[in-house]
C-alpha positions in Angstrom: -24.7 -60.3 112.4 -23.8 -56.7 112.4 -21.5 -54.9 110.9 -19.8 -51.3 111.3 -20.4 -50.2 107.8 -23.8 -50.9 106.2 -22.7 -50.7 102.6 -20.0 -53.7 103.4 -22.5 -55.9 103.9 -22.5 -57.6 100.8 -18.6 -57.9 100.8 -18.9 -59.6 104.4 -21.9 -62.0 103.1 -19.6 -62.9 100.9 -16.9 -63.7 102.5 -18.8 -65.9 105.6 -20.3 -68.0 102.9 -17.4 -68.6 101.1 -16.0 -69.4 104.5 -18.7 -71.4 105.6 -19.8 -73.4 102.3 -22.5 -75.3 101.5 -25.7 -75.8 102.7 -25.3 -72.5 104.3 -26.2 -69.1 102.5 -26.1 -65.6 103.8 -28.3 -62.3 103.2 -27.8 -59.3 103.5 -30.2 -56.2 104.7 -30.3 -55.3 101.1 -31.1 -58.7 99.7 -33.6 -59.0 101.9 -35.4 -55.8 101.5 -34.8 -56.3 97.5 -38.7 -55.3 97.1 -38.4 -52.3 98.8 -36.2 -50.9 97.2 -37.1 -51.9 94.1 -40.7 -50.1 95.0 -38.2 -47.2 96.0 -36.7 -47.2 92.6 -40.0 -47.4 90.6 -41.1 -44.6 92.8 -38.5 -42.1 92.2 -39.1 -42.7 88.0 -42.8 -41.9 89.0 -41.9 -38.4 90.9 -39.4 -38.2 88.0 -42.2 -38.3 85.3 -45.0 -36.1 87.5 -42.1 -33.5 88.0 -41.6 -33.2 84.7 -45.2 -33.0 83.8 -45.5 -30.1 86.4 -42.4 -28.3 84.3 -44.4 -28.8 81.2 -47.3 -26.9 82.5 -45.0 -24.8 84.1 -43.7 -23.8 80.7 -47.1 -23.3 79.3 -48.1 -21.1 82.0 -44.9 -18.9 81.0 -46.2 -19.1 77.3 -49.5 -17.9 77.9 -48.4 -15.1 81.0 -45.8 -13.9 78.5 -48.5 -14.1 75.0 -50.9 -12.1 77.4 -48.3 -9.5 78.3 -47.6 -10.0 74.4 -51.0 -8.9 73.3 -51.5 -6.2 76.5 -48.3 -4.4 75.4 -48.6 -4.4 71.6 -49.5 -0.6 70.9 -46.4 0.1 73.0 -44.0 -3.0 71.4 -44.8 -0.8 68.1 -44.4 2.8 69.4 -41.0 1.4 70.3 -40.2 -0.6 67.0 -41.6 2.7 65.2 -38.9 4.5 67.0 -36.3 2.1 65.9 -35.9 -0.6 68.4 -34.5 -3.4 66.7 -36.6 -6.4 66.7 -34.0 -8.3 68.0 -33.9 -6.3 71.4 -38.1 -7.1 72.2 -37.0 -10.4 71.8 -34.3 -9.9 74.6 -37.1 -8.5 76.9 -39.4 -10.8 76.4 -36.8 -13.9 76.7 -35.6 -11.8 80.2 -38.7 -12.0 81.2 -39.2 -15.5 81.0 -35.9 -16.4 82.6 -36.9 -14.1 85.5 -40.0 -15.8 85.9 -39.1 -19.5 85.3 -35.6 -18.6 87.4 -37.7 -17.4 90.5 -40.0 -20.4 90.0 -37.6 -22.9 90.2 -35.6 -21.3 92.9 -38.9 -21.1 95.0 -39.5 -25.1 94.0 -35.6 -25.7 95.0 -35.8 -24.2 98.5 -39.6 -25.7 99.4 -38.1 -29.2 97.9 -35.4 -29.3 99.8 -36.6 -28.0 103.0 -39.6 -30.9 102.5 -36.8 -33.4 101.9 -34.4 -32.1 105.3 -37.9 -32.6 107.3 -39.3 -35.6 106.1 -35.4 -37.2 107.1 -34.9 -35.4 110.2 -38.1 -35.9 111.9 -39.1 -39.4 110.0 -42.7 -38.3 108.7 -43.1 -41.5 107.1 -42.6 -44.6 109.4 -42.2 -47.8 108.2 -42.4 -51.3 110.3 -39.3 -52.2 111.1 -40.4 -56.0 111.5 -40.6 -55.9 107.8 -38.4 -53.5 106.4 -35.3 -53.3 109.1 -35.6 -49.5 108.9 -38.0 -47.4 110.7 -38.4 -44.4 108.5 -38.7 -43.9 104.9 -35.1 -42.6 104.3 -34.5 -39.4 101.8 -31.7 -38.6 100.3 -30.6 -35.7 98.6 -28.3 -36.4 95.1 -26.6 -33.0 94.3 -26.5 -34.6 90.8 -30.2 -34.9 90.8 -31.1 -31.4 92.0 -28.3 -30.1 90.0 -30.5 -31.6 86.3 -33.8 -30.8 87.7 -32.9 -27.3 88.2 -30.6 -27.0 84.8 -34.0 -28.6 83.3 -36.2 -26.1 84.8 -34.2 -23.4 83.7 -33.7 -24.5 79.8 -37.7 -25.4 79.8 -38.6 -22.0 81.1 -36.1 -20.5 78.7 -37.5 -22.6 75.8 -41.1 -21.6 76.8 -40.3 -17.7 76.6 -39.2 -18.1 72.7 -42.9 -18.4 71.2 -43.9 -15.2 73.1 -40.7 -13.1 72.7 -40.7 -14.1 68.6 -44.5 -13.0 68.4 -43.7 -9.3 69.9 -40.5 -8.9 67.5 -42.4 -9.8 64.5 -45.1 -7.1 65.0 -44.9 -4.4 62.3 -45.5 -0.9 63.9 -48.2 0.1 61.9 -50.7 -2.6 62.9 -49.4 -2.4 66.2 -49.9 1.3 67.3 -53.2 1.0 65.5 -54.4 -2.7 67.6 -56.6 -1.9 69.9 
């Protein structure tokens, strides 16, 4: 049978066996298709896990760009601490920094992430048999709530990753600093 919503399906399976009794049985498009979507489901806690290990290296990328600049900048971290810049205001730059770079990073990720999901949907990259599956294209959809904690996530890892680097350059004494070479 077909219906005019596909999420009532269920509700309407229901309801004709109910009406009909036994022997009979109904089953619905999702029913049927119960291993796909549970391969679905297993697949979006895989992406889930290899997106977060691509944050964590990410974040170590920031740690050691920002330990480099760190170590590049530490005759002028101390002319400026000798000056008296409070150590709590290289920490600022440093964390600034980070944010800049782990905010554009995500921002580039969010906008080639979404434009990859819009395609794969709208032109159906990934066909499936519908024979099998009773759908004809890998379907994609976007959960605001999803991109909304990946991005949050990207942002407090990035932020996170800055505070190694940014508490290194506020703990240099001037001295040792203006003399590092």
């Amino acid at each position: 049978m077909k219906t005019t919503d596909r999420w009532e399906t269920n509700i309407i399976s229901e309801r004709i066996t109910a009406a009909l009794g036994w022997p009979y049985r109904t089953m619905d498009w999702q029913e049927q298709n119960r291993s796909l979507f549970q391969a679905l489901k297993l697949e979006k806690l895989g992406m889930g896990v290899i997106l977060l290990l691509i944050v964590i290296v990410a974040a170590f990328n920031i740690v050691s760009t920002l330990t480099m600049v760190v170590t590049d900048k530490t005759r002028e971290i101390g002319i400026l601490k000798a000056m008296g810049l409070p150590s709590r205001s290289i920490r600022r730059v440093f964390l600034a920094q980070g944010i800049v770079i782990g905010g554009v990073g995500t921002l580039l990720g969010l906008l080639i992430g979404l434009a990859g999901a819009v395609g794969l949907e709208k032109y159906k990259i990934i066909p499936l048999d519908p024979a099998i599956y009773f759908i004809d294209h890998l379907p994609v959809a976007i959960q605001a709530i999803d991109v909304t904690w990946i991005v949050l996530a990207s942002v407090l890892t990035a932020a996170a990753a800055t505070l190694y680097p940014a508490i290194q350059a506020s703990r240099l004494y001037p001295i040792d600093a203006i003399r590092h070479e």
